[in-house]
Backbone as CSV, one residue per row, in Angstrom:
resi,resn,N_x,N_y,N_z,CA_x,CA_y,CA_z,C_x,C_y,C_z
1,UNK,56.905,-4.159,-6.454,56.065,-3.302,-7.244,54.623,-3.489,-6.788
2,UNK,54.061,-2.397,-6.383,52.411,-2.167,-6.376,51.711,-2.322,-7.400
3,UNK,50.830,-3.264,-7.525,49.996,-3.145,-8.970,48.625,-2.774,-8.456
4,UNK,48.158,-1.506,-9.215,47.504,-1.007,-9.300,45.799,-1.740,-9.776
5,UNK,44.604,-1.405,-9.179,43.576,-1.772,-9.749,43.109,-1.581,-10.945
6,UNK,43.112,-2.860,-11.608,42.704,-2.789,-13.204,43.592,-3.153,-14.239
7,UNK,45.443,-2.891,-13.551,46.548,-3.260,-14.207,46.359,-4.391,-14.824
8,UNK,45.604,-5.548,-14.211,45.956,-6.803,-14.544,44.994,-7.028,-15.808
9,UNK,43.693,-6.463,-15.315,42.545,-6.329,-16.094,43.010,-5.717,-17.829
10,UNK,43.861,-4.618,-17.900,44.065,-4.010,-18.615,45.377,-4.456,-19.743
11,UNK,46.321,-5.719,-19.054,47.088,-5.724,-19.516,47.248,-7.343,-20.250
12,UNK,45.843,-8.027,-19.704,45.853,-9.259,-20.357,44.861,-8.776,-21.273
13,UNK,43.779,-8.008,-21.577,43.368,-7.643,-22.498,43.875,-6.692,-24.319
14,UNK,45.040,-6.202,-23.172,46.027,-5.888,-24.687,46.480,-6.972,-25.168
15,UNK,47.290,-8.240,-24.006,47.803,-9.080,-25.136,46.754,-9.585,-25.826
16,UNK,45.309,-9.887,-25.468,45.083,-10.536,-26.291,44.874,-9.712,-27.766
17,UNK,44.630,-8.402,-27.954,44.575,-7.679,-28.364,45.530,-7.709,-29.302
18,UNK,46.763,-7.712,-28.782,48.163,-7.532,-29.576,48.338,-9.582,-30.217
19,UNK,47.620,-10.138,-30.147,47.650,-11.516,-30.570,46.764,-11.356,-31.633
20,UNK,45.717,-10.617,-31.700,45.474,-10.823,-33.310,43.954,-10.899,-33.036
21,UNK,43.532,-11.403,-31.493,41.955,-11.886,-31.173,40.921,-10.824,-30.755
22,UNK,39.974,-10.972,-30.375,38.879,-10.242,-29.142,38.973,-10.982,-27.996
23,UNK,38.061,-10.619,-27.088,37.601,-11.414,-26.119,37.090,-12.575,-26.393
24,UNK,36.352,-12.494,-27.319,35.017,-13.645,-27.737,36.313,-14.394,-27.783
25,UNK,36.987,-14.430,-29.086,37.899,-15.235,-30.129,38.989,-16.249,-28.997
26,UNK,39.135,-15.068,-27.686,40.078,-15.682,-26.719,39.307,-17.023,-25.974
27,UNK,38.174,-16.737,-25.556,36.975,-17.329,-24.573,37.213,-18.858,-25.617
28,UNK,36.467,-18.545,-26.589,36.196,-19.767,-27.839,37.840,-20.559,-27.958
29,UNK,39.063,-19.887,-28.089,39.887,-20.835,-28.135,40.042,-22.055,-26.697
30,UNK,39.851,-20.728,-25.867,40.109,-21.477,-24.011,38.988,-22.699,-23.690
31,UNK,37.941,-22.678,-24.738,36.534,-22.900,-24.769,37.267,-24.633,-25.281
32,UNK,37.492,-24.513,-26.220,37.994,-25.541,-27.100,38.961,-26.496,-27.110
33,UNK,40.328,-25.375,-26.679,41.701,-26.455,-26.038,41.710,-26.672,-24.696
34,UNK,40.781,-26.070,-23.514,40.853,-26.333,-22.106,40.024,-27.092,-21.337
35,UNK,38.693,-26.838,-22.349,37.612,-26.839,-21.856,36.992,-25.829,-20.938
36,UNK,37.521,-24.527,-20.735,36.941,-23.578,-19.993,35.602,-23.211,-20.798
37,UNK,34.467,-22.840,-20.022,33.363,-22.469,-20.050,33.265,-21.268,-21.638
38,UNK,32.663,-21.404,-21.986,32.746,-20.056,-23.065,32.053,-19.586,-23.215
39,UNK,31.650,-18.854,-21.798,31.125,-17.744,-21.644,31.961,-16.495,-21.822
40,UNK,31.772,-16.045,-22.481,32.986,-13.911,-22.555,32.506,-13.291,-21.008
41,UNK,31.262,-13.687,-20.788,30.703,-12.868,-19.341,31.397,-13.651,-17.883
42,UNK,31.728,-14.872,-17.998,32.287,-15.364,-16.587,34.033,-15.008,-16.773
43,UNK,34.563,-14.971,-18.039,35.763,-14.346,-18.504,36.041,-12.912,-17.959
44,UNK,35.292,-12.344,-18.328,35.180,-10.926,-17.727,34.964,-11.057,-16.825
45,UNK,34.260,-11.385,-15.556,33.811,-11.477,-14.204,35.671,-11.745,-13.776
46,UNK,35.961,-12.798,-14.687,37.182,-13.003,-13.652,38.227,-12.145,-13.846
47,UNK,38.649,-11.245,-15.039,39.550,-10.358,-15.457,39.094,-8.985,-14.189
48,UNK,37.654,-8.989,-14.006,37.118,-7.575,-13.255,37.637,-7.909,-11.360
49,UNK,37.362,-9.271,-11.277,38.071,-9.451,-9.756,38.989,-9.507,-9.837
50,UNK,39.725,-9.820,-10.956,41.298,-9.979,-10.915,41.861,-11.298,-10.109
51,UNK,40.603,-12.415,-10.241,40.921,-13.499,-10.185,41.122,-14.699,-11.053
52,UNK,41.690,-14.393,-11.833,42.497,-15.689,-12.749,43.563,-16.264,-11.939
53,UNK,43.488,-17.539,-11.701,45.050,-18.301,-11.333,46.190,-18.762,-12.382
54,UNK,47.086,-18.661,-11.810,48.500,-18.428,-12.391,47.915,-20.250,-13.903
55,UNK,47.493,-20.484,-13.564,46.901,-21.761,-14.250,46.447,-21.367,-15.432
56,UNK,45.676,-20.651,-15.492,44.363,-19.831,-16.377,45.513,-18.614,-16.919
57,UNK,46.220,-18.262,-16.549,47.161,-17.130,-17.196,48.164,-18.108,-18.325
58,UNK,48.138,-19.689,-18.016,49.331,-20.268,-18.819,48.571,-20.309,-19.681
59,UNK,47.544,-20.867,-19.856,46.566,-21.383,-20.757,46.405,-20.419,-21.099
60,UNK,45.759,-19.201,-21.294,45.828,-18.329,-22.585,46.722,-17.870,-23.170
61,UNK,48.035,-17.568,-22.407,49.005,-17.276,-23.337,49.239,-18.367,-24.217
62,UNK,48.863,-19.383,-23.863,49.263,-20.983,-24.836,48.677,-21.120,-26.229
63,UNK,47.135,-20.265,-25.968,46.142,-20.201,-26.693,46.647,-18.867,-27.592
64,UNK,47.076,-18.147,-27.109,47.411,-16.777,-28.236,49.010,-16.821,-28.564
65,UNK,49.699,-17.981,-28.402,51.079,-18.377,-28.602,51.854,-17.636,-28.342
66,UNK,51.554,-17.559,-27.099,52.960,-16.900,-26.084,53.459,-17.919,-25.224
67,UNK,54.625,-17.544,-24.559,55.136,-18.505,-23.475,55.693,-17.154,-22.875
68,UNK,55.000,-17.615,-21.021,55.194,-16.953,-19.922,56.866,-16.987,-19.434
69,UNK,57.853,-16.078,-19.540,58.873,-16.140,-19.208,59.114,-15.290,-17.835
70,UNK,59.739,-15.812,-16.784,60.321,-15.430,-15.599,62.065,-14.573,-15.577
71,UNK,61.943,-13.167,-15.879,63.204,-13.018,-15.726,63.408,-12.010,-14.133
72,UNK,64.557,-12.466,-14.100,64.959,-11.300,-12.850,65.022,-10.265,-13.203
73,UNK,64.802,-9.180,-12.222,64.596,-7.989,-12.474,65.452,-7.307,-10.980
74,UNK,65.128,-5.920,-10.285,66.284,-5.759,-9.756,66.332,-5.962,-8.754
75,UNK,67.200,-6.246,-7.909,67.449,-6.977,-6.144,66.602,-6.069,-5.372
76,UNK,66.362,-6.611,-4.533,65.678,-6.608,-3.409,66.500,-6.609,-2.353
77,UNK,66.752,-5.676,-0.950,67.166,-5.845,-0.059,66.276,-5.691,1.299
């Protein structure tokens, strides 16, 4: 699958969305249980490059009480 520019941008911002938070509310938890910076503006910088590492993706879902699940999806040849 091709992911499109902004997909990623667009789709960690619903969950947090669909978790109950804002941005701020997300930043301030990551701020608190990670120690990430809590700035909302270097948050955004990294949602806009679409550079978060797979690291930084566990940790907020952790923070908005999700768990990242891996399922298969359809073969590849």
């Amino acid at each position: 699958m091709k992911i499109k520019k902004g997909y990623i941008r667009s789709q960690v911002k619903a969950q947090i969305m669909l978790a109950g938070y804002t941005m701020a509310e997300a930043v301030e938890l990551l701020s608190t249980e990670y120690g990430w910076s809590d700035s909302l503006s270097n948050f955004s910088v990294k949602l806009r490059r679409e550079s978060l590492k797979y690291k930084d993706v566990l940790e907020l879902a952790d923070v908005l009480g999700y768990e990242i699940v891996w399922q298969k999806g359809r073969d590849r040849e």
